[in-house]
N, C-alpha and C positions, 0 to 999 in steps of 0.2 A: 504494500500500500504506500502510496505516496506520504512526504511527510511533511507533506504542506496543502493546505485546502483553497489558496488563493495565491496570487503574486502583486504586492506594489514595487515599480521602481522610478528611481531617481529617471530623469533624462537627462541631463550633462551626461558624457560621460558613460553611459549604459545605453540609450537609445541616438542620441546626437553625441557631435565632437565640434568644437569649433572647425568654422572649413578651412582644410588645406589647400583647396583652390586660391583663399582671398589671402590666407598667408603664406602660403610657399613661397609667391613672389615676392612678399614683402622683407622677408627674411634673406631669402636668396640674394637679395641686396648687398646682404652683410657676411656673405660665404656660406648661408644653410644649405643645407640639402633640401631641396625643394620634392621628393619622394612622398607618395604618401603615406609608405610604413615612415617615414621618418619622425611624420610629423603625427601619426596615430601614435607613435612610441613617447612621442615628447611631452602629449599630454598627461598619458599616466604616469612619466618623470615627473610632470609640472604637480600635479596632485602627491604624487608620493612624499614629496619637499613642502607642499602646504601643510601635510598629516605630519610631519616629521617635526613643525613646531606650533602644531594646534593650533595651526592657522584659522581666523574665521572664517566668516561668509565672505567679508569685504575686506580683505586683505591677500592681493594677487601677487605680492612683490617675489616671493618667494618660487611662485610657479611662473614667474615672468622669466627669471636667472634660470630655473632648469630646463624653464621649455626650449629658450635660443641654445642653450649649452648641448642640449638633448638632438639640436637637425646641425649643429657644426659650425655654429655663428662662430667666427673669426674672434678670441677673446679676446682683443682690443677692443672690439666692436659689440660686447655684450649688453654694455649698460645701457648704450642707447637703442641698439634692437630691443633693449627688454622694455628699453621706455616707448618705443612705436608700438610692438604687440603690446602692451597695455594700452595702449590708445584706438586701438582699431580691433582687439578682441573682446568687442562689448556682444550684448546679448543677441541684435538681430542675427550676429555673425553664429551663435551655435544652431547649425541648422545642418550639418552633414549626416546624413542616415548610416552610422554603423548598418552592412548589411545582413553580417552573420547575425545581429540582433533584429535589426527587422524579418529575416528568416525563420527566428525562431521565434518570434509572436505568430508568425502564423504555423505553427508546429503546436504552440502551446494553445491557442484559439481553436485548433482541430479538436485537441485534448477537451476542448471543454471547461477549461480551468479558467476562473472569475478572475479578473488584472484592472488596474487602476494605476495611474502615475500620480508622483506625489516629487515636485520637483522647485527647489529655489528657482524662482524663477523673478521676470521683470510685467507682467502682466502679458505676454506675447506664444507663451506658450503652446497655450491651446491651439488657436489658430495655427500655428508652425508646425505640429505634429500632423495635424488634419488635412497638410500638402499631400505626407507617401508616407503614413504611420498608424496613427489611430485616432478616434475620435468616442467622445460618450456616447453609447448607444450606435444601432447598427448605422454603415453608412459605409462609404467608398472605402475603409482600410478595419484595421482590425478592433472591434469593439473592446470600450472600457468602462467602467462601472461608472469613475470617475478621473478626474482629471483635476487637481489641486494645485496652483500655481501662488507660493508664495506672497506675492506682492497682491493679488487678488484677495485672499485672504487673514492679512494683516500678521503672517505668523511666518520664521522662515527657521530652519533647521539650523543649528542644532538643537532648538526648542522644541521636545518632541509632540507638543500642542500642535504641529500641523498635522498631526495623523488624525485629531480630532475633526478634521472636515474633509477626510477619506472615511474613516470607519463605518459611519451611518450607510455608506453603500454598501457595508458588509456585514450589514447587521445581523448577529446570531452564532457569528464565526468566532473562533477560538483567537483571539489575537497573534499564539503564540503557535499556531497552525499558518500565521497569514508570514509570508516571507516579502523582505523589503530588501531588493537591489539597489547597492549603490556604487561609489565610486570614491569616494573620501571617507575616512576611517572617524574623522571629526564629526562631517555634516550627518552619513549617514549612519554607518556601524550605531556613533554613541547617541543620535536621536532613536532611531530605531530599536536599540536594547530598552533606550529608556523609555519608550509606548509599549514597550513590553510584545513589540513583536520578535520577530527570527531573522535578524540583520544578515547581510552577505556582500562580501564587498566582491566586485567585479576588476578583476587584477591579472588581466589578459600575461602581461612582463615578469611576474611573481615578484613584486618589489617588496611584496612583505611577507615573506618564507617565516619569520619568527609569531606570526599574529596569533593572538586566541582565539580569535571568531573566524567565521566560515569564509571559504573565499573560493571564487570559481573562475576561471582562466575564460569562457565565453559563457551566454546565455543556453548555448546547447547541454551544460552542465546542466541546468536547472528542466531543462525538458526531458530530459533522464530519468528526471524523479517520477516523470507522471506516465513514460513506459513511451 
């Protein structure tokens, strides 16, 4: 039997990536490797360096040094590459569909299994996923119970109060049946344990081999569980 009755996940990072289309070039400027393994790898560099000193919500300086460091930015040329992608990695820019993750929402949607996304967001969310992802209720991609976009809401993780306006779509469920993907050990892991759901951090690079919580290398881990 499976060991989970539902799935929420983050979207940074678990369903979207900042695009390497808008930044490869911008980098490539500065000697990155303009690849897109390069720049899929830089991101969970850049998070792994935010986790690494409890980084908040609103504090990117950290994942700005490991993202250019992560595609080969020329280290003379780091702090100010780090100062462009901070200026030009704002929110409309997370919009690249991971597609081994979008493949397996429709793996897990066959399965049958109830999904909701619960993500910091800037109020743009919704709309963004409801291009080539998913939307509340049926419609051109894959259905979700709910959809909770921080800045909508007034609540942003690591406050685990935003699960409070996912859960009513799951009313009846065991909390700690409902599994929550993320991507940051801060935002999601420690909101997540603290709603007292089944946190999982999504750590494609294995950057954190030492962790106590659960941790899955893609989504196809988590479609495993339901056969």
């Amino acid at each position: 039997m499976p060991r989970f009755d539902a799935v929420l996940f983050d979207a940074g990072g678990v369903l979207v990536l900042p695009d390497p289309l808008v930044l490869a070039p911008l980098l490539a400027y500065f000697g990155g490797d303009p690849s897109l393994d390069s720049h899929r790898r830089a991101h969970y560099a850049g998070m792994k360096a935010k986790s690494d000193i409890d980084a908040g919500e609103s504090s990117w300086d950290a994942y700005n040094d490991a993202y250019v460091a992560a595609v080969g930015v020329d280290e003379d040329d780091r702090a100010e590459a780090a100062e462009m992608l901070d200026r030009t990695r704002y929110h409309a820019t997370w919009r690249w569909v991971i597609p081994e993750s979008r493949a397996a929402l429709d793996r897990l949607a066959e399965c049958g299994v109830p999904m909701g996304v619960v993500s910091n967001a800037s109020g743009q969310i919704e709309a963004m996923l409801a291009r080539e992802i998913c939307q509340v209720g049926p419609g051109d991609h894959i259905e979700m119970r709910v959809i909770v976009d921080s800045e909508l809401v007034g609540v942003a993780k690591p406050d685990p109060r935003i699960f409070d306006h996912a859960l009513p779509a799951f009313d009846g469920f065991d909390r700690s049946r409902i599994a929550y993907v993320g991507d940051s050990v801060t935002m999601d892991i420690g909101a997540g344990a603290a709603a007292g759901l089944h946190p999982i951090l999504l750590d494609p690079y294995d950057h954190h081999p030492e962790a106590d919580f659960e941790r899955i290398r893609s989504l196809d881990e988590l479609v495993a569980e339901f056969g």
